[in-house]
Every structure is written in structure tokens, then in C-alpha cells.
C-alpha positions as CSV (number, residue, x, y, z in Angstrom):
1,X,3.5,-5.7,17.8
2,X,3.4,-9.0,19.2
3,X,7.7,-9.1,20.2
4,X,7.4,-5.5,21.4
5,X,4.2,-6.9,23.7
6,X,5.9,-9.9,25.0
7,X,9.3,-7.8,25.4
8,X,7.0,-5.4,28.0
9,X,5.5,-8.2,29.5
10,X,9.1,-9.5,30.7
11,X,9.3,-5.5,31.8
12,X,6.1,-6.1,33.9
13,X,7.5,-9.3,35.7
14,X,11.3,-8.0,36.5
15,X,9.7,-5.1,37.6
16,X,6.8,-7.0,40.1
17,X,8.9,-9.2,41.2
18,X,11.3,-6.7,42.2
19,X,8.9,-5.0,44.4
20,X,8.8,-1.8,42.0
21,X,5.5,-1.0,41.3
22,X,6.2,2.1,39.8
23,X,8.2,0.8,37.3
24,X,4.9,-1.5,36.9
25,X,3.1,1.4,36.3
26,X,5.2,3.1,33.9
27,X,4.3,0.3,31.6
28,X,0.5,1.8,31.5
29,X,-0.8,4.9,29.8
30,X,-1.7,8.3,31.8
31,X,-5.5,6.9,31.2
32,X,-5.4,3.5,31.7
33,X,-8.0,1.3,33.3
34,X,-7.2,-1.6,35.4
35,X,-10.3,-3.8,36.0
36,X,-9.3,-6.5,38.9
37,X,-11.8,-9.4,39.6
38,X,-13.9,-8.9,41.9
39,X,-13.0,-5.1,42.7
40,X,-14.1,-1.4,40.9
41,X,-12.0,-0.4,37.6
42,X,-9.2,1.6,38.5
43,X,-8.6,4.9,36.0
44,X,-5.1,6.5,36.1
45,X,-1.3,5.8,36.4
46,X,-1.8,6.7,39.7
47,X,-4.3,4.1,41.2
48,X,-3.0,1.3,38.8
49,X,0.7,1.8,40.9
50,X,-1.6,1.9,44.3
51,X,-3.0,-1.9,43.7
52,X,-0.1,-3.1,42.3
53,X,2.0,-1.7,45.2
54,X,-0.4,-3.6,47.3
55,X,-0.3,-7.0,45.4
56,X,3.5,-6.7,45.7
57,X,2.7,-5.7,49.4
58,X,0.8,-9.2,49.6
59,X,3.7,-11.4,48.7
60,X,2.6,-11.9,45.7
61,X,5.4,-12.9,42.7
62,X,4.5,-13.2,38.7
63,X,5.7,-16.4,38.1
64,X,4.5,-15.9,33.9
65,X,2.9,-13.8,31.2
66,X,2.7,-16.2,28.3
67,X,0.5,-14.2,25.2
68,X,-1.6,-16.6,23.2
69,X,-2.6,-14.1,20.4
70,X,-2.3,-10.8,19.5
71,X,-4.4,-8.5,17.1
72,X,-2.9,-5.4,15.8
73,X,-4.0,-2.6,13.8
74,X,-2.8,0.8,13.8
75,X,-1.5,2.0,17.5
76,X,-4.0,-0.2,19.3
77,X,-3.5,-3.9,19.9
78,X,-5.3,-6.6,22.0
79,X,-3.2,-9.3,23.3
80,X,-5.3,-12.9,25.1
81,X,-2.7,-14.6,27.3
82,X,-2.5,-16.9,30.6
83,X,-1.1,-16.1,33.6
84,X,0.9,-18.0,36.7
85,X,1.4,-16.3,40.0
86,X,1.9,-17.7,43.5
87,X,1.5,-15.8,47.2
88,X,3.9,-16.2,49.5
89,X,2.2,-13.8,52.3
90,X,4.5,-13.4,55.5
91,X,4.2,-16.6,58.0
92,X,1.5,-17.9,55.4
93,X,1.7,-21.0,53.0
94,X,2.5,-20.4,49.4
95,X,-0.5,-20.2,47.0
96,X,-0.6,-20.6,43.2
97,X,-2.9,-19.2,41.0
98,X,-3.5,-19.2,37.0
99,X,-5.8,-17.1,34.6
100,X,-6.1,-15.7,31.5
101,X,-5.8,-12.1,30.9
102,X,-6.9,-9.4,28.0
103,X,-4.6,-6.6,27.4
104,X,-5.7,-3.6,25.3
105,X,-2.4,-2.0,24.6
106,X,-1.4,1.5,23.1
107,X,1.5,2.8,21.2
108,X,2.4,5.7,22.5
109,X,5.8,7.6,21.2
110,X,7.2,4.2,19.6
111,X,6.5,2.2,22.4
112,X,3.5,-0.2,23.7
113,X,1.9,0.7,26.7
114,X,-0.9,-1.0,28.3
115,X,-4.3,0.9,28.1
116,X,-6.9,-1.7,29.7
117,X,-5.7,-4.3,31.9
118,X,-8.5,-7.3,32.8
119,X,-7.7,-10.6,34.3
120,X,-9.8,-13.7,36.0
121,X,-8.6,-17.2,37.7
122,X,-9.4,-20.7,36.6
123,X,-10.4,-21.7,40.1
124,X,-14.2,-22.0,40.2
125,X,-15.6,-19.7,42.1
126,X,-15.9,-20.4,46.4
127,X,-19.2,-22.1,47.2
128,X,-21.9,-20.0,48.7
């Protein structure tokens, strides 16, 4: 499971980074839920290509998916990784940010599509 995980991963930056968020999507199950930081879960195909189509939008780029573990059993898998992105908004300054990320992930038909998607940053929280 793990290759097969890290293969789609690749999919999922070639596929940001191009600007496709489509393709993004087509890498998530009918169902899946997408639960951003800071925001409402997202349910559907639908509304996971709508926020990614507005990250992309943002000027954000993936810079790296790297998976740290993955646990396997069946057609389900979880996969624990970190992940690097920077924004490069129009007439803004570039911005990096890193996390970590947990991936619940499917096999559907053969192939590994993402079912739950959640994600946070290692930059402490603002001060109130």
C-alpha cells in the first residue's frame, strides 16, 4: 500500500501545482471528507475540488508530501506524513508553511483513493 500511496501523492502535487484541481479531486472518493484547519469538513468530490480550486487560486504550490508511516489492512489504510507548501499570492511575498497530515485512504477498483483528508501547521498559533 505504502508505494501505491506515495505514487498518488506525486499525482496530488503534479496535479496542484499545475493548477488542476480536478485532477486533485479525482484522487478522492465520491464520499470523502476533507477537514481543513480552522474551516467546516467538506463531504463530496464536489466541495473537496471547490477548496482546492481555491488554494490553487491563492497561489499556493505543494512543495512536498513526504509519508512517515502507513498502516494497512484490507482496503483501508492510514498514512501520517509532513507537508511543505509555500504562497506566492499575486503582488504578495512568498510564504512557507509545514505540517503534518493524516490520510485515511480507500481502495477502490485496484486503486487508492483518499477517503479523509486532515492537515494542521507547525506554526504556533497567532497570539490573541
Amino acid at each position: 500500500a505504502r508505494a501505491a500511496i506515495e505514487a498518488a501523492n506525486r499525482k496530488f502535487i503534479e496535479a496542484f501545482n499545475r493548477g488542476d484541481a480536478a485532477a486533485v479531486a479525482a484522487l478522492y472518493v465520491d464520499d470523502a471528507k476533507l477537514l481543513p484547519p480552522n474551516s467546516q469538513m467538506l463531504e463530496g468530490r464536489r466541495n473537496v475540488q471547490t477548496f482546492w480550486q481555491g488554494v490553487i487560486n491563492a497561489g499556493v504550490k505543494a512543495d512536498n508530501l513526504e509519508t512517515l508511516q502507513v498502516e494497512a489492512g484490507g482496503d483501508i489504510a492510514a498514512e501520517v506524513g509532513r507537508y511543505a507548501l509555500t504562497a506566492r499570492p499575486a503582488g504578495g511575498q512568498a510564504a512557507t508553511d509545514n505540517g503534518k497530515y493524516v490520510v485515511v485512504w480507500k481502495r477502490q477498483r485496484g486503486a487508492w483513493k483518499i477517503a479523509v483528508d486532515t492537515w494542521n501547521t507547525d506554526a504556533p498559533a497567532p497570539r490573541q
